[in-house]
N, C-alpha and C positions, 0 to 999 in steps of 0.2 A: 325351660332351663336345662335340657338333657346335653347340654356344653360344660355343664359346671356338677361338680363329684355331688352323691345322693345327697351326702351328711350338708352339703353349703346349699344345694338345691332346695332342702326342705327346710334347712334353716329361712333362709331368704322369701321364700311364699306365707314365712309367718309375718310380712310386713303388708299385704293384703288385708286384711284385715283392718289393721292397725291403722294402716291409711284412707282405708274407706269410711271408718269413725271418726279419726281427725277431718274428715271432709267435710262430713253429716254433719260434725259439731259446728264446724265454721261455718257453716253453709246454715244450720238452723239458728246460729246466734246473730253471726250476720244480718239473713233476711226476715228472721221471723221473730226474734226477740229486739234487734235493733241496738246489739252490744258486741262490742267486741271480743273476739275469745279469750281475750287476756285478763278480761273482769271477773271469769269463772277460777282465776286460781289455781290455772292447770298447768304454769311456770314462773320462774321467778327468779329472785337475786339469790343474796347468801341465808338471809333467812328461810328460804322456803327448800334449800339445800343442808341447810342446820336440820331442819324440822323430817326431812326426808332418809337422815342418819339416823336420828331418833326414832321412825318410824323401822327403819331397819332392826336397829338393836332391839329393839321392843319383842317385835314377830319373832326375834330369837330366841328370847329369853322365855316369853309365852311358850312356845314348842318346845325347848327345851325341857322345861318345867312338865311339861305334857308325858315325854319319854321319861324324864328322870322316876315320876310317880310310877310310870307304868311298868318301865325296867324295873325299879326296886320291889315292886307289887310281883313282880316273875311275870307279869303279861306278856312283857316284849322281852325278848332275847336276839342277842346278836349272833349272828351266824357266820359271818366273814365279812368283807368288802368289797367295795366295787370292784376294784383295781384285779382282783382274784376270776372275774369273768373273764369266759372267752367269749367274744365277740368281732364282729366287723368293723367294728368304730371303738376304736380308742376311748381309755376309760376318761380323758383328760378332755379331747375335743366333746363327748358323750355329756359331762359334767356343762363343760362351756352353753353346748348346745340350750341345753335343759335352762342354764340363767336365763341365754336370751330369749328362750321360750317366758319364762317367767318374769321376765322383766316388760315388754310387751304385752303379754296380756295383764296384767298388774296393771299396767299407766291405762289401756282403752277402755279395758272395765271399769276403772276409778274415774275416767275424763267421761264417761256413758251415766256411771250408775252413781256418782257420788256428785262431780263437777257439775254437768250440765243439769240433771236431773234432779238434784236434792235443791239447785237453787230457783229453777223454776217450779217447785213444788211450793218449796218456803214460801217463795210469795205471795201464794194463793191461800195453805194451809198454813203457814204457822212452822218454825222450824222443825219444834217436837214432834207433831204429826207427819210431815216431811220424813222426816230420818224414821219413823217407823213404817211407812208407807213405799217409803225408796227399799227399806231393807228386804220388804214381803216380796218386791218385785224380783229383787238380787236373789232370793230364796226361789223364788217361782222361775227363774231361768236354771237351774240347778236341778230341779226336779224330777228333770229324766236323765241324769248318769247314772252313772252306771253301782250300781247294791245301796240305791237312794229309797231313805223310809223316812216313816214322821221325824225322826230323832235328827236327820241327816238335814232333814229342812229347818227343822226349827234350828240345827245348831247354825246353819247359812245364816239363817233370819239374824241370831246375835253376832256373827260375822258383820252383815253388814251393819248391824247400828252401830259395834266399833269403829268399822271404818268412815259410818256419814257423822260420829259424832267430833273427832279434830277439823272435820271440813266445816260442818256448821259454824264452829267454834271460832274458826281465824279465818276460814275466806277462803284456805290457800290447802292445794290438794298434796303438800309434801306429806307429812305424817301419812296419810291412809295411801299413798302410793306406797310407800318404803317401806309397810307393815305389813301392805297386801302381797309385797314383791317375796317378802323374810319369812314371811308364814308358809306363802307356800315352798318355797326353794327348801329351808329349814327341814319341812314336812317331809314335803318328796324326794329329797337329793342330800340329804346331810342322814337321818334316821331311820329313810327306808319307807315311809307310811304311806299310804294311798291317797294323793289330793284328789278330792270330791269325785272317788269313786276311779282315779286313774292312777298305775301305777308306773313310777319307775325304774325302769330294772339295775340300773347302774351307779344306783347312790352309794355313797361314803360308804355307811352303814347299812348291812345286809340283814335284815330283823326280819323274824317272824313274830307276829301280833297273835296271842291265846285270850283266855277269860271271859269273861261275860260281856259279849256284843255293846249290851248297852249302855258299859260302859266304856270301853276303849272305841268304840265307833266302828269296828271289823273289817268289812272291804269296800266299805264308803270313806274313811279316815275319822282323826280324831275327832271332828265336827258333828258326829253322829253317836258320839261316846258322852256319857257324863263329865268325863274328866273335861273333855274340852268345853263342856258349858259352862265349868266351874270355870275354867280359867280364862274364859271369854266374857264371866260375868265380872270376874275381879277386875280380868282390863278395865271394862266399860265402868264400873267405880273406879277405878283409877284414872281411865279419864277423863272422867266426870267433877276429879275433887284438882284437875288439873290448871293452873292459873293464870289461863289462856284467856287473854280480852277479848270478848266478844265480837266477833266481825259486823260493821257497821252494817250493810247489807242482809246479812243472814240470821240479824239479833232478835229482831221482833217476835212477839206471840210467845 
């Protein structure tokens, strides 16, 4: 693509990916489960677009919460803005870029590691063991970025049972796509923090992260800190006490 400027060139090769697991997926539901991809929950009408707002706001409020402790605790401090770099790429297209980065991988990893995965586990294991078994994996891909320690994995691991717990629940992959999108954009491009060990140089907010590692999560992110276990454990009670009818399919065991 050396006919199209860097910033659209690399944007655009992030759809490789993305299309090569929407392949796999169709292609192993199709031939090898003998259902169609539409039974996994990975699109939908207006409720599965209500449920993916929700998931938005959520992931913001969680990371919010995350920085507000930390700010007030003097861990993190702000130090300027995006917009205040000098750089090659504009702080606006920079920002853009970083969504559709995050937006993209948010939906393949969700249609990978929550949609296709948590329901053919379910049916074998049982949902509960499912979503704790999908999560290990979610965590066990994570493993080698970058200032990744026990804290960093296990924070992954309740990452993912948040996210495979709204999927179990209703069928439908809105909520843990719009949660996984918020959490991280939130993390990396709104406060500055390090998503799972990668950083952004051009977020909103220009923070530098002090205190104790094991708490704030250091140069792995919040997921490797205390504060985010806590606030990854309250999600996961919150929604848990959620009054979501159970998805026919995924209710058993």
């Amino acid at each position: 693509m050396a006919w199209l400027p860097d910033g659209v060139s690399r944007e655009l090769t992030l759809l490789v990916p993305m299309c090569g697991i929407l392949a796999a997926t169709w292609l192993a539901a199709r031939w090898v489960d003998k259902r169609p991809i539409s039974s996994l929950g990975a699109y939908g009408g207006p409720l599965w677009w209500r449920e993916t707002g929700m998931g938005l706001a959520t992931g913001f409020v969680l990371m919010a919460s995350v920085f507000a402790y930390q700010y007030l605790a003097g861990w993190t401090t702000v130090t300027g803005f995006g917009w205040m770099r000098i750089g090659t790429t504009s702080f606006a297209w920079a920002l853009l870029g970083y969504a559709w980065q995050m937006l993209l991988v948010g939906y393949y990893e969700e249609l990978m590691s929550r949609a296709y995965q948590l329901t053919n586990l379910a049916e074998g294991l049982g949902r509960w063991w499912a979503v704790g078994l999908s999560a290990a994996v979610f965590a066990g891909l994570h493993a080698s970025n970058p200032g990744v320690n026990w804290m960093a994995v296990a924070g992954v691991f309740l990452a993912g049972i948040l996210l495979g717990l709204p999927y179990v629940l209703t069928g439908r992959l809105g909520f843990s796509f719009g949660l996984h999108v918020s959490w991280n954009f939130v993390q990396g491009a709104v406060f500055g923090y390090p998503v799972s060990g990668i950083h952004f140089r051009t977020s909103i907010l220009q923070t530098e992260t002090g205190g104790p590692e094991w708490l704030t999560g250091g140069a792995f992110g919040p997921e490797a800190g205390l504060i985010g276990h806590l606030v990854l454990l309250v999600a996961i009670i919150g929604v848990l006490k959620t009054k979501w009818a159970p998805h026919e399919a995924l209710a058993g065991h």
